[in-house]
N, C-alpha and C positions, 0 to 999 in steps of 0.2 A: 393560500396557494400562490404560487412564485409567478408576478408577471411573464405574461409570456407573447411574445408577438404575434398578431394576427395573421392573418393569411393573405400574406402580399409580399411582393418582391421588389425593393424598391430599383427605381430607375429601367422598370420594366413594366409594359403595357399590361395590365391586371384590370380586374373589378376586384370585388371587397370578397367574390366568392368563387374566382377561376383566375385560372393560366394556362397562358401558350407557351409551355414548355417549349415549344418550338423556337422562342424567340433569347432562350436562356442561352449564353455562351456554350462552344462544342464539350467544353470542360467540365462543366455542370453536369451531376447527377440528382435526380431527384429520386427521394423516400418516400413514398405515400404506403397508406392505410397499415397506422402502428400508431404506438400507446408510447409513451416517452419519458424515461423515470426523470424528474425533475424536482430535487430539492424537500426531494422525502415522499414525492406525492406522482401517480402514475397519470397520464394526463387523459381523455377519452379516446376512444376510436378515432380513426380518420384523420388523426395526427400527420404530420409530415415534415422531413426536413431537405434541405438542397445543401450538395457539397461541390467546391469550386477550389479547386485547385490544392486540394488536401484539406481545404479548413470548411468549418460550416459556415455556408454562405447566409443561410435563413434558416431559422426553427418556425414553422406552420403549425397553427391550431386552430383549424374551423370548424364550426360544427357540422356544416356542410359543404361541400367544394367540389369542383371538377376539376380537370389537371388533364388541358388535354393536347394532342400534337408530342412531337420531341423523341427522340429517340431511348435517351436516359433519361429512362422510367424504371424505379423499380419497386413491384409492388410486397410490401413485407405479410402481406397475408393476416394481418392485427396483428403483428408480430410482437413484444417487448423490445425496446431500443434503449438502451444504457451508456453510459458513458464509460469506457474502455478501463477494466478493474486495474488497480494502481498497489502496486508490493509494496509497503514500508518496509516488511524485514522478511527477505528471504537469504540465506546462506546458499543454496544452491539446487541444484535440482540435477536429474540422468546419469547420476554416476560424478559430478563435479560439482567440487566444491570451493566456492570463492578465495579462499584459504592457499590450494592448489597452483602456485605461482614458479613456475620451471625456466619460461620463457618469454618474453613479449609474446610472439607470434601464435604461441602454440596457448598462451594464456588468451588470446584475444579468440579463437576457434574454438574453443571451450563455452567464452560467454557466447557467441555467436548458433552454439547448438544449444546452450538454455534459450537465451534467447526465441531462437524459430522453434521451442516446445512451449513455453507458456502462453503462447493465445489461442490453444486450445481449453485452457483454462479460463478464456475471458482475460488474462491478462495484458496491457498493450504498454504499459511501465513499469519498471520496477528499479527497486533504492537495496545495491547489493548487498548484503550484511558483511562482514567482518568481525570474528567473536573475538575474543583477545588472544592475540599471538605475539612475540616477541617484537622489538620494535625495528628489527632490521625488518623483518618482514613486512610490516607494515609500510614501511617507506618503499619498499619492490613493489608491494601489490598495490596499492589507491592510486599512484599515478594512471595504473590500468585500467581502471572503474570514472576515467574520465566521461559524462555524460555525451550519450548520441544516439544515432539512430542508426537499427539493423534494418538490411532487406529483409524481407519478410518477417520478420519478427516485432517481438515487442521492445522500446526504448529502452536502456540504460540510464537510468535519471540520476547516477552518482551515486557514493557508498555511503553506508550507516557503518559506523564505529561502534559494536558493541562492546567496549571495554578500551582499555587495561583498566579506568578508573572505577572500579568495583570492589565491591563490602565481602571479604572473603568467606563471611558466615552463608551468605546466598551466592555462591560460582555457579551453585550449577553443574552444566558439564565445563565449565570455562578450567584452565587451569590456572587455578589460584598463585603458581609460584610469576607467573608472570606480571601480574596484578602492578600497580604503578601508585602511588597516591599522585592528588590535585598539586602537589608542589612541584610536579615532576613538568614541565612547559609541553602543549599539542606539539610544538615545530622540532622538540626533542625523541617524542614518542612518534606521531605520525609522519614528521619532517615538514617542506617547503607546501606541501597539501594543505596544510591546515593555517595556511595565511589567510584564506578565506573561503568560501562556500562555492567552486568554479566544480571541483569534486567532492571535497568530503560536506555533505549535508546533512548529516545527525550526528552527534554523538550521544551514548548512553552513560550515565553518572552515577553513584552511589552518592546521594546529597547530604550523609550523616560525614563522609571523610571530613578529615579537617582539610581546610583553606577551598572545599568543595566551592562554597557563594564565588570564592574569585574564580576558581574554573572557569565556570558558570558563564560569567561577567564576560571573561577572555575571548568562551567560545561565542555565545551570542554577540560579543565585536565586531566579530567578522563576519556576522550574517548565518554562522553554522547553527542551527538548532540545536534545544541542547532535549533530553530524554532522560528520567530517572525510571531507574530499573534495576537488579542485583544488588538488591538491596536490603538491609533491617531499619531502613529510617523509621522515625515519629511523623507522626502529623505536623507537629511544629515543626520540624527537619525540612518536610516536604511544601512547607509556607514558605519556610528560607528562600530554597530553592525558585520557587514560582515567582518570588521576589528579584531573585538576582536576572530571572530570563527562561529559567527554564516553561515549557508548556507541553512537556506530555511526559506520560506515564508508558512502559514498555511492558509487553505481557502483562497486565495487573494481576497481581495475586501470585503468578508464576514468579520465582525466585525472587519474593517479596514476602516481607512481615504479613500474616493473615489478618484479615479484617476485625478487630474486636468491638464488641460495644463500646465500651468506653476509652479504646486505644484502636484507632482506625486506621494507625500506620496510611504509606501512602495511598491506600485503598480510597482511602477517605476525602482523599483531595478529587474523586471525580466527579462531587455534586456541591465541593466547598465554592463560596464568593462569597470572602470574607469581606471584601470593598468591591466598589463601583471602578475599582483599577486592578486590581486583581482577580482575575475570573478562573474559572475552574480550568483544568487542562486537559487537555487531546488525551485520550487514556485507548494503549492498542489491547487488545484480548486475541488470543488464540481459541475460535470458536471448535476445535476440531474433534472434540468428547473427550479427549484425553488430558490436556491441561488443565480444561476446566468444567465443572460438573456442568449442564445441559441448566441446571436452574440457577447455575452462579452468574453464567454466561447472560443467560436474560436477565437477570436482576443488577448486571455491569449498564445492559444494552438497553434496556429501558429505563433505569436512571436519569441518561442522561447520553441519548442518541445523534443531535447533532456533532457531539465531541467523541464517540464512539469509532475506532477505525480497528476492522478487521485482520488482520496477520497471520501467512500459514507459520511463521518461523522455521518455516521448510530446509530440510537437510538434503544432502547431494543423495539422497536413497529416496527423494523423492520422484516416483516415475520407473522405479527399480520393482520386481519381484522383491518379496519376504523372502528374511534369508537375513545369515551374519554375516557382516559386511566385517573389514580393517578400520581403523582409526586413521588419523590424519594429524596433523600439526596444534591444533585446537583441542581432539578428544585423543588424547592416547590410551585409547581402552578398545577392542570389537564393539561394534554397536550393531545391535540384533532388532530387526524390521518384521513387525506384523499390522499388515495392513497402515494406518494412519500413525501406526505408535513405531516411537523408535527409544531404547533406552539401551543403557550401558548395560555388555552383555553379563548376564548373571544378576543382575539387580533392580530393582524399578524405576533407576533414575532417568528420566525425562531427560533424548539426550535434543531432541526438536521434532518439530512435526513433518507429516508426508502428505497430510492432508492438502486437496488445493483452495486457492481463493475460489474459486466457485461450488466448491461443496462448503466450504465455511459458510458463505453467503446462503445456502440451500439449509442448511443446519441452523442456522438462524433464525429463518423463517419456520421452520419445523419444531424449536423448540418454546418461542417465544409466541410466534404466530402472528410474525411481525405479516406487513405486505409485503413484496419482491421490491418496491421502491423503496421501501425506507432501509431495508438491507442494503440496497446496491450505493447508499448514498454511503455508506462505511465503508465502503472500497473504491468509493470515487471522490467526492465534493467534500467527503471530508477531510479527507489525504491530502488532498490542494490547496484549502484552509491552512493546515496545520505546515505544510512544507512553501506555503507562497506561490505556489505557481498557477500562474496566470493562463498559461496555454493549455493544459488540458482537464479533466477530470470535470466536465461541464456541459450542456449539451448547451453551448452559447453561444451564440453568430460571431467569429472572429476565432475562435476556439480550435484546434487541429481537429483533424474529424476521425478520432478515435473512439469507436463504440465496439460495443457487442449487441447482438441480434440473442435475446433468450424466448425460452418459452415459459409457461407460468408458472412451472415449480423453477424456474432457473436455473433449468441445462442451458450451455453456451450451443449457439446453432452456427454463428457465424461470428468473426472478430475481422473486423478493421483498424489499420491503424494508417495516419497519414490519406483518408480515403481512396487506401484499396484494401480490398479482402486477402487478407495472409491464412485464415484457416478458414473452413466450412466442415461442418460436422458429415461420415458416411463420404 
């Protein structure tokens, strides 16, 4: 179990098993009587934490404690407290689609009503996608996906690049004519964005292209993460890669070589540590029933779950009625919505999911039978791992104080971000 600090407030009058909230700055809120998912593991009753001036002041764990005087107080009823679910790859969500670039203003309105819709999903960040589209476009839209923060809503933490660098045999719904190889330069495809990691923070790679390793090398230079994904590479292909910088896998299995016994394609690298410097990588799965079978999904998830991160790959029909929708700049096809599944109209091609990160997280635990903490740590501590970031995804004193409030099957009850509440369930 992950050290955790006792129950004291430092440079404030305490014993070893109370506080006078009273005496806490007017800024302070305090948490009591909740359970607190921490680093896979849920912690007991009676749990507590204090938030000061948007960040977490203190995480409390007593076995027994009083907490008394002060006005913020708030009691979570044994609640579940989570640290605030984190997108690595969402395309878009209400009708909009990241893609969808007309105008500054009218593009910035757009993120701004995904935005105040996903913390109702427990979401309090997320890393916009971008599937491959032509490279003027690309140079219009990432400057706009510059990372920040919405009222009420959940952050902008900067775009994921899912393409042009992709293996035409796995597109997808992508369209292949736009496809780029690795000799083609980021500051040529994406422009002045891709000097370094201020906005664009992942790209996705086919690791089999030729001159892929220097890619690789380019992107990780600049601090951009790099992500193998649409792809038919080898195991050996995928060492390359892990070698040059890269350290995750995107959708596994989803527009990727299948896992064979004796040819594991990239699948294989989620439990490979070939050396003591070369460790296995972040590998995302789309838990949603549709991607990927209910026993594949656990058999990703329990391999090898601290490097496990959750992903709806959610399309702009996420949050829409069923129903055929138009196409966009990305899918030039109708794409037809039932329930969680969205595919190209007239055929079964997987065009992205509807599902959200907190039924993924739900689905998870229902199929594997994992606990609610060790699921949430896929949507939170391990996203932060794999992207660097220091500030959130943690429920750590100094940390921003962005959680969500679940109950035991892991409906979302309440989402905070910044320490204030932006949605409450009813």
């Amino acid at each position: 179990m992950p050290s955790i600090p006792q129950f004291s407030v430092p440079n404030h009058p305490k014993t070893a098993l109370s506080l006078n909230a009273s005496l806490l700055p007017e800024s302070s809120t305090i948490f009591t009587n909740c359970r607190l998912c921490i680093g896979g593991v849920l912690t007991a009753s009676k749990s507590a934490f204090i938030v000061s001036d948007g960040k977490l002041d203190e995480v409390l764990y007593p076995d027994e404690g009083v907490i008394v005087g002060g006005p913020n107080i708030i009691n979570l009823n044994n609640a579940v407290v989570a640290p605030g679910f984190l997108e690595l790859q969402t395309n878009g969500a209400r009708g909009f689609h990241f893609t969808h670039f007309e105008d500054k203003e009218g593009y910035a309105a757009e993120i701004e009503k995904v935005s105040t819709y996903l913390p109702r999903t427990g979401v309090t960040g997320f890393y916009a996608t971008i599937p491959t589209i032509a490279s003027e476009e690309f140079k219009r839209v990432l400057p706009a996906l510059a990372p920040r923060d919405i009222d009420n809503g959940a952050s902008l933490l900067g775009a994921h690049a899912e393409g042009p660098y992709l293996h035409p045999s796995k597109k997808g719904a992508h369209n292949s004519s736009l496809f780029h190889q690795p000799s083609t330069s980021p500051l040529d495809v994406y422009g002045d964005i891709a000097t370094d990691n201020s906005t664009l923070k992942l790209v996705t790679v086919a690791p089999e292209l030729e001159h892929a390793s220097a890619l690789i090398c380019d992107l990780v230079s600049r601090n951009i993460r790099v992500s193998l994904g649409h792809s038919n590479a080898s195991y050996a292909d995928g060492l390359t890669a892990l070698e040059a910088g890269a350290t995750c896998l995107t959708h596994t299995l989803n527009a990727m070589a299948p896992l064979h016994h004796r040819d594991p394609g990239l699948a294989g690298l989620v439990t490979a540590a070939p050396s003591t410097t070369l460790a296995s990588p972040w590998f995302s799965i789309i838990p949603d029933g549709n991607h990927l079978h209910p026993s594949v999904a656990t058999m990703l998830f329990r391999s090898n779950p601290e490097k496990c991160v959750f992903i709806t790959d959610s399309i702009e029909l996420a949050g829409l009625e069923d129903g055929t929708y138009p196409g966009h700049s990305q899918i030039p096809f109708n794409q037809t919505k039932k329930g969680s599944r969205v595919v190209i109209e007239g055929t079964e091609t997987l065009i992205g999911g509807c599902a959200s990160l907190s039924e993924c997280v739900q689905n998870m635990m229902k199929w594997s039978g994992c606990r609610i903490a060790e699921a949430v740590q896929c949507v939170t501590e391990n996203v932060v791992e794999l992207m660097g970031d220091e500030e959130r995804g943690k429920l750590e004193a100094g940390r921003r104080a962005d959680f969500v409030v679940l109950d035991e099957d892991g409906n979302v009850a309440e989402t905070w971000v910044g320490g204030m509440r932006v949605w409450r369930v009813g």
